[in-house]
C-alpha positions as CSV (number, residue, x, y, z in Angstrom):
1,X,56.0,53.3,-80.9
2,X,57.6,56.7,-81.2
3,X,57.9,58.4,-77.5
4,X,56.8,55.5,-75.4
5,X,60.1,53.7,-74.1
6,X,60.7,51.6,-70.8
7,X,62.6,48.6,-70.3
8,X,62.5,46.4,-67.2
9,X,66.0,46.7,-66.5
10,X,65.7,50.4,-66.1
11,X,63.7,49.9,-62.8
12,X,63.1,48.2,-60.0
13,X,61.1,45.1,-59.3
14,X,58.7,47.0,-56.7
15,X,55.3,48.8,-56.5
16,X,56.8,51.5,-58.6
17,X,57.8,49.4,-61.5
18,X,54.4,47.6,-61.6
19,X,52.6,51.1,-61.4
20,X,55.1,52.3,-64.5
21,X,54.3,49.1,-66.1
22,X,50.4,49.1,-66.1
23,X,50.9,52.8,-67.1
24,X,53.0,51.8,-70.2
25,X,50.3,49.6,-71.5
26,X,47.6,51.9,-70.7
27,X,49.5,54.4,-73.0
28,X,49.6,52.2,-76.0
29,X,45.6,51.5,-75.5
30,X,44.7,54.8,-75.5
31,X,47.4,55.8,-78.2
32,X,45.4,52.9,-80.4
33,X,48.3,50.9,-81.1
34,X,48.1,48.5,-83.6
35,X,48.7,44.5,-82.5
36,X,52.0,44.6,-83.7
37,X,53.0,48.0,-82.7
38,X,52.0,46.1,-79.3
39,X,53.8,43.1,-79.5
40,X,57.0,45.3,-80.4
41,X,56.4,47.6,-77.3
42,X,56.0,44.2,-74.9
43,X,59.1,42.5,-76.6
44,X,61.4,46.0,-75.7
45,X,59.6,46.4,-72.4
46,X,60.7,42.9,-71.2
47,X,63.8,43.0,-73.4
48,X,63.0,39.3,-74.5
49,X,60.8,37.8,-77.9
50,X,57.4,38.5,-77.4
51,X,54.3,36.9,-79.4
52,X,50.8,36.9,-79.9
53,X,48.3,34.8,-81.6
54,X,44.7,34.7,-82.2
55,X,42.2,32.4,-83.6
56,X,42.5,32.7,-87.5
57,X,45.1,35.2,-87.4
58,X,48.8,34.6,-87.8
59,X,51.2,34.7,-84.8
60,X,53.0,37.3,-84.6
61,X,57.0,37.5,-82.9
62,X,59.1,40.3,-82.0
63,X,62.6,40.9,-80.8
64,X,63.3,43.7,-78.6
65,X,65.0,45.6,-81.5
66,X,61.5,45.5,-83.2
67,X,62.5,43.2,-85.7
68,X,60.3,40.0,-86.6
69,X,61.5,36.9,-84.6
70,X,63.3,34.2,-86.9
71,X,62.8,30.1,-86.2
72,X,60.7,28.0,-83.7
73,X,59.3,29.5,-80.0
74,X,60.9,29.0,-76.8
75,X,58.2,30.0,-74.5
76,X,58.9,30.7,-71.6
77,X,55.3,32.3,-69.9
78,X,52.5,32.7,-71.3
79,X,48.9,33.7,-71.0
80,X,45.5,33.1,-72.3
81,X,43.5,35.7,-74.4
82,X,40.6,34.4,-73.3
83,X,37.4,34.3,-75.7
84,X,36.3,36.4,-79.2
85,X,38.4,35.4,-80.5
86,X,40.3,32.7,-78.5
87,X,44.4,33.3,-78.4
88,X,47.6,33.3,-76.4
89,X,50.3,36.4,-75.2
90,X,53.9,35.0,-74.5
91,X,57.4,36.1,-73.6
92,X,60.3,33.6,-74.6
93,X,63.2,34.9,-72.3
94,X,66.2,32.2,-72.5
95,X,67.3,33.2,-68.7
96,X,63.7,32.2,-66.8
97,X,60.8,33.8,-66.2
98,X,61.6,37.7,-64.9
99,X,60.1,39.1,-61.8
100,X,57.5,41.2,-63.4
101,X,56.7,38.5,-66.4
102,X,53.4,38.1,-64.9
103,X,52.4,41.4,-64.3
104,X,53.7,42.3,-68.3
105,X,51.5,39.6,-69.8
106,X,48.6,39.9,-67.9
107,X,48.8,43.5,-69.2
108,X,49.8,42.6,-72.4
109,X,47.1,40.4,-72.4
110,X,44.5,43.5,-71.3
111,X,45.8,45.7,-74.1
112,X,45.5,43.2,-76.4
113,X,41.9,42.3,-75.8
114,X,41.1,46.4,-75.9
115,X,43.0,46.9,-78.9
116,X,41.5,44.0,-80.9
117,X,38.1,44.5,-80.3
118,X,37.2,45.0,-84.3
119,X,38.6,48.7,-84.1
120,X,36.6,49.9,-81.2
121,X,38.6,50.6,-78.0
122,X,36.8,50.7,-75.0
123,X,38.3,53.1,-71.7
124,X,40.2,51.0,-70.0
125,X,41.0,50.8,-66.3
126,X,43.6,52.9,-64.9
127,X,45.7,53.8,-62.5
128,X,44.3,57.4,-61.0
129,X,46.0,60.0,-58.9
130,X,45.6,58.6,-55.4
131,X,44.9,62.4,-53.8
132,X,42.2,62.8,-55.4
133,X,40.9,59.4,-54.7
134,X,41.8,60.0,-51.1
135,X,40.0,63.1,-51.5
136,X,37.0,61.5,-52.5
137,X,36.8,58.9,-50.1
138,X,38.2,60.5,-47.3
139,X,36.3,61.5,-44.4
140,X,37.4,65.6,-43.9
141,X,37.2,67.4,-47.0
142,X,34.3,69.6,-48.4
143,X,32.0,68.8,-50.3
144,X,32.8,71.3,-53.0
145,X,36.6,69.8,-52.8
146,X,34.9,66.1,-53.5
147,X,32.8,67.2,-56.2
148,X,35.9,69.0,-57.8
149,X,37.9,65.5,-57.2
150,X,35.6,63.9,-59.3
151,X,35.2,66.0,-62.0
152,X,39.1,65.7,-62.7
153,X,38.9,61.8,-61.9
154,X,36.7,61.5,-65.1
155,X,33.6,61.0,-62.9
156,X,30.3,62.4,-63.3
157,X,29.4,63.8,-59.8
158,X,25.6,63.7,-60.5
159,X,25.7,59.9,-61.6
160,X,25.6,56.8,-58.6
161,X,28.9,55.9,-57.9
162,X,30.1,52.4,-56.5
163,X,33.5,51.9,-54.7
164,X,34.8,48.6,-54.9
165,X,37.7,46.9,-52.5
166,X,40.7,44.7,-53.7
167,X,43.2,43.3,-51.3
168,X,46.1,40.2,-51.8
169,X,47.5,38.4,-49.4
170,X,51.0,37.3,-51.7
171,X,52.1,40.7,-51.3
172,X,51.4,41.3,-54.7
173,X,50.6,45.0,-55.2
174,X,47.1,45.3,-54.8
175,X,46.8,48.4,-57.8
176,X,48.1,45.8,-60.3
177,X,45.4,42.6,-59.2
178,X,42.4,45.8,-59.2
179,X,43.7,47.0,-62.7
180,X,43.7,43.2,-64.3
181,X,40.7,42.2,-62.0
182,X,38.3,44.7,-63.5
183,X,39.5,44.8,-66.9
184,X,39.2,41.3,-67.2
185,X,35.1,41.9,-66.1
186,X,34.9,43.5,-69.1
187,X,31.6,45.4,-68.0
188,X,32.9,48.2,-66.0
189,X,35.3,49.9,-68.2
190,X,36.3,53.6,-67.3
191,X,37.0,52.5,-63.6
192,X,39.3,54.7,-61.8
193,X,41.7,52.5,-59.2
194,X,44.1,53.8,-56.5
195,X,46.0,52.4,-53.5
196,X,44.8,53.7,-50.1
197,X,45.7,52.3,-46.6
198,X,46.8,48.8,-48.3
199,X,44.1,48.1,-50.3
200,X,43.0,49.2,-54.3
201,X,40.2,51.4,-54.1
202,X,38.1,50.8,-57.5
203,X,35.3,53.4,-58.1
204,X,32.8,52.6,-60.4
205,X,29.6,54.0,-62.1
206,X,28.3,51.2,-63.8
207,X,25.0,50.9,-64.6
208,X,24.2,47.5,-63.3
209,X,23.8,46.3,-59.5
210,X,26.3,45.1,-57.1
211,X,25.1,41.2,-58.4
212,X,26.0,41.8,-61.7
213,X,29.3,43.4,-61.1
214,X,30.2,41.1,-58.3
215,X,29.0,38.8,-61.1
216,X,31.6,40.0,-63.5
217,X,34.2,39.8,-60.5
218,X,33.8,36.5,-60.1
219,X,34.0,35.3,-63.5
220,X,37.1,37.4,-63.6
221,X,39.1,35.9,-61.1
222,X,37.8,32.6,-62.1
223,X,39.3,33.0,-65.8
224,X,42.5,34.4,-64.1
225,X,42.9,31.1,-62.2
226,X,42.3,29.0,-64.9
227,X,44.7,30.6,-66.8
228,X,47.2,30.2,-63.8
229,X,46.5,26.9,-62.6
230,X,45.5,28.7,-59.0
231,X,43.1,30.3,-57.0
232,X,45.4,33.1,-56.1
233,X,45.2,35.3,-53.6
234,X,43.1,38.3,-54.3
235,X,39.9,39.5,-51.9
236,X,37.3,41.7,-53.5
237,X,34.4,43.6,-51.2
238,X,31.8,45.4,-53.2
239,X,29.7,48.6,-51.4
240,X,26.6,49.8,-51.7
241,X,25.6,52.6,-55.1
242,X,25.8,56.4,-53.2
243,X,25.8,59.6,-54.3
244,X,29.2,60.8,-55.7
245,X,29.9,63.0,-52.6
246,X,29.1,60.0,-50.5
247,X,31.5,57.8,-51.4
248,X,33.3,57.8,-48.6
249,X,30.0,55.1,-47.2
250,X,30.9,52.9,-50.3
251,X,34.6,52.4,-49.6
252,X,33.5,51.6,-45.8
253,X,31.2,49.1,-47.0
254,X,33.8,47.6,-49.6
255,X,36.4,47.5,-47.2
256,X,34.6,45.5,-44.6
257,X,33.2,43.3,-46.8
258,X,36.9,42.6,-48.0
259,X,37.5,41.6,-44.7
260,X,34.8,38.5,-44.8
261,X,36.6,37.6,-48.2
262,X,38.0,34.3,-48.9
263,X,40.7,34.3,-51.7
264,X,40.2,30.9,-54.1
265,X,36.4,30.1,-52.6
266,X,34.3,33.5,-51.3
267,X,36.7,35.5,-53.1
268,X,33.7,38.5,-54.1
269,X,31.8,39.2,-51.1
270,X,29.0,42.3,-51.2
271,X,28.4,43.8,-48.5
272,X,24.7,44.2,-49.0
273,X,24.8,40.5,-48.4
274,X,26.2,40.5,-45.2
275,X,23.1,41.2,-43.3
276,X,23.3,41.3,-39.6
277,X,27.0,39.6,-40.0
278,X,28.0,43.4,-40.0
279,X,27.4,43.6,-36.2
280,X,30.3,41.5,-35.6
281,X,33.0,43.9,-37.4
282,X,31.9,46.4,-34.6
283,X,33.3,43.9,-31.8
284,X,37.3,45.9,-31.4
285,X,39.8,43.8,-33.0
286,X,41.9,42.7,-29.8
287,X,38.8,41.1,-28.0
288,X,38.0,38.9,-31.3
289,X,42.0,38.1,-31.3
290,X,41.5,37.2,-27.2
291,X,38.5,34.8,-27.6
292,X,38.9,31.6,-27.1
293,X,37.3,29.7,-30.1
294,X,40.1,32.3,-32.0
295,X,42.9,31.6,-30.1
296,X,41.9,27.4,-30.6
297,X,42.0,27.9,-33.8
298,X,44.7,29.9,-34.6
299,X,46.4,27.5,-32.4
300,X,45.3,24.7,-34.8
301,X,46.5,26.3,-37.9
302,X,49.8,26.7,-36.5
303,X,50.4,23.1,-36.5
304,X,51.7,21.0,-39.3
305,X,48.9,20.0,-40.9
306,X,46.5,22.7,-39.0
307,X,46.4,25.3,-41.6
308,X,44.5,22.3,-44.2
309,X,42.1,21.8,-41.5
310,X,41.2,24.7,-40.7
311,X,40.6,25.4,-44.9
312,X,38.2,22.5,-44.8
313,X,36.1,23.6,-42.2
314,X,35.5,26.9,-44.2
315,X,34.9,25.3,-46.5
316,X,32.4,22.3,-44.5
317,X,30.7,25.7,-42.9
318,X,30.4,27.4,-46.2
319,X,28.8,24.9,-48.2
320,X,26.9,23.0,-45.5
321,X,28.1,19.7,-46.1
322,X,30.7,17.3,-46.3
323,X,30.5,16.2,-49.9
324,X,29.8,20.0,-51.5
325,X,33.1,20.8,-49.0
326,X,34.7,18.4,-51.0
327,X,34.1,19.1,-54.3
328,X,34.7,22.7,-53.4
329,X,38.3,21.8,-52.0
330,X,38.7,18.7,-54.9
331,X,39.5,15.9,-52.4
332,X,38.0,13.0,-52.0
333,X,35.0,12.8,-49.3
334,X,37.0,10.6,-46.9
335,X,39.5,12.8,-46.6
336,X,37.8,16.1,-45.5
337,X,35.8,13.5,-43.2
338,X,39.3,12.6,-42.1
339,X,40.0,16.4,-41.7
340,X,37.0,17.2,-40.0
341,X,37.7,14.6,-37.7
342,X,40.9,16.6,-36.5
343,X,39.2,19.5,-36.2
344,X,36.7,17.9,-33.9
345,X,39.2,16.3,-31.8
346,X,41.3,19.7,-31.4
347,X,38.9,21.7,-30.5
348,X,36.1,19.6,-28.6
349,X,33.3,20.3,-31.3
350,X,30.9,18.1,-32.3
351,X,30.3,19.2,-36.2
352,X,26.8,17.5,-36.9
353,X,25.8,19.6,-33.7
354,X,23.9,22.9,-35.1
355,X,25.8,24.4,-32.2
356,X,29.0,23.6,-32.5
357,X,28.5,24.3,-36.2
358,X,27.0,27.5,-35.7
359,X,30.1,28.4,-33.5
360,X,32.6,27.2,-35.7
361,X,31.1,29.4,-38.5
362,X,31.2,32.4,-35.8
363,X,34.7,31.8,-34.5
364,X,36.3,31.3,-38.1
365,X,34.5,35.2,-39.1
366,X,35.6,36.3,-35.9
367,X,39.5,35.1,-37.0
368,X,38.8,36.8,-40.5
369,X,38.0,39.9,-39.0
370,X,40.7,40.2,-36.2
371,X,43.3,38.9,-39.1
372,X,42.7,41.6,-41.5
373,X,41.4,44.7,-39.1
């Protein structure tokens, strides 16, 4: 499209490109592009063939130069469309996949499933200015100043607003995994995302609860590791609805219940859920580090096979049992018995003691806690 030209080789493989990146696609959603205009505009961006094709429609292919793409596809990554209707976004570059080919087709994907909705594009998540999301959240400024914040955010002071937490453990920039995370969800468009101390601050005023947009989270990441063949890496922690100009309360609440996350199993935790389990993010980080269940167990997960063992009995203490554990970590039931079994030996716990298993539960949040404070 006329005006709107970037090409990965024109900048670095960092946080900045990925920002520049989701910010090109957002562009050609809210210019309305047309599906091939954006297949043209992924195929320049990644300087490679790019194609899309949907369920009952022809594929479309398109060199960098904008020209239509001659003889048989050499994928080289792809990515899923997902459903209504059912399809597939790809890049064919002959030299291997490119450092940002995930982050491209995962947008390319978003754009495409905005774009393609019969006509009607629906406000997509974006990247916002990250003052005035530090404005709102943060704990100094006036209220006038927040409610100003707001206003130029998009957001409707008077209206409930709900803050929402994404952190990755990859090192993956967290903006990005917010920005595909939430339009993937699907029922919170509009949402206004920025980076602050780490981790992607979403705010949100939808008009369902935190169940049904941890709901939409979950399905979300659950599509995204289909698609990918992994549980990834992403943590979400969802606050409590507040007035506008108390948002900073939200963000609090998302961001400890981030904390309790666990990426590929308890990925979405609310914090409204947490319950009592609150009390235990109060206890300062160096005495949960210095306890002794902590320190056995980082000590475990530091040996070869440790940091397995330590996964299934998250997963034993999750579920509350030893065949759910193992569906929920697909292995076989002998071997997270065998598992277990190490665990108990290591650390001197007896596992069908309500005790010990009460304590193992305690000391692996406490580990959480003192690993991401």
């Amino acid at each position: 499209m006329k005006g709107l030209l970037l090409r990965l080789s024109a900048v670095d493989a960092d946080a900045e490109a990925a920002v520049r990146v989701i910010a090109y696609f957002d562009e050609l959603v809210a210019r309305r592009a047309s599906l091939p205009d954006l297949v043209r505009s992924a195929a320049s961006l990644a300087e490679c063939v790019a194609g899309l094709e949907r369920e009952g429609e022809q594929p479309l292919r398109y060199r960098p130069d904008g020209a239509r793409a001659q003889g048989a596809a050499v994928v080289s990554a792809a990515v899923d469309l997902g459903r209504d209707p059912a399809g597939q976004a790809w890049l064919e570059r002959l030299t291997g996949p490119g450092p940002l080919d995930d982050l491209v087709l995962e947008r390319f994907a978003i754009a495409t499933r905005l774009l393609g909705r019969q006509g009607q594009v629906t406000p997509a998540p974006h990247l916002a200015d990250p003052a005035l999301v530090e404005l709102v959240l943060g704990e100094q400024a006036a209220a006038e100043d927040r409610a100003r914040a707001l206003v130029l955010l998009g957001l409707d002071a008077g209206k409930p607003l709900r803050v929402v937490a994404v952190g990755t453990e990859d090192g993956r920039d967290p903006g990005a995994a917010a920005v595909g995370l939430v339009a993937r969800g699907g029922s919170t468009p509009g949402a206004r995302v920025a980076v602050v101390g780490g981790v992607a601050a979403v705010l949100l005023q939808p008009r369902e609860g935190a169940g049904a947009v941890a709901g939409s989270l979950r399905a979300a990441l659950d599509e995204r590791a289909r698609e990918r063949s992994s549980a990834g890496s992403v943590r979400v922690g969802v606050g409590d609805a507040v007035d506008g100009l108390d948002a900073r309360r939200s963000w609090l609440q998302a961001r400890l219940a981030e904390r309790f996350a666990v990426p590929g199993a308890e990925a979405v935790v609310v914090h409204r859920d947490l319950g009592s389990l609150t009390l235990l993010a109060e206890v300062p980080v160096e005495r949960l580090r210095a306890q002794d269940d902590v320190r056995a167990l980082d000590a475990l997960a530091a040996t070869p096979t440790g940091a397995a063992d330590v996964a299934t009995l998250e997963a034993f203490c999750r579920t509350g049992s030893l065949r759910q554990a193992a569906v929920a970590l697909h292995l076989h039931h002998s071997s997270v018995a065998t598992r277990l079994a190490h665990v108990e030996d290591a650390l001197g716990w007896r596992l069908d003691e309500p005790g010990d298993r009460f304590r193992a539960r305690l000391a692996l949040l406490a580990r959480r806690l003192a690993t991401r404070s």
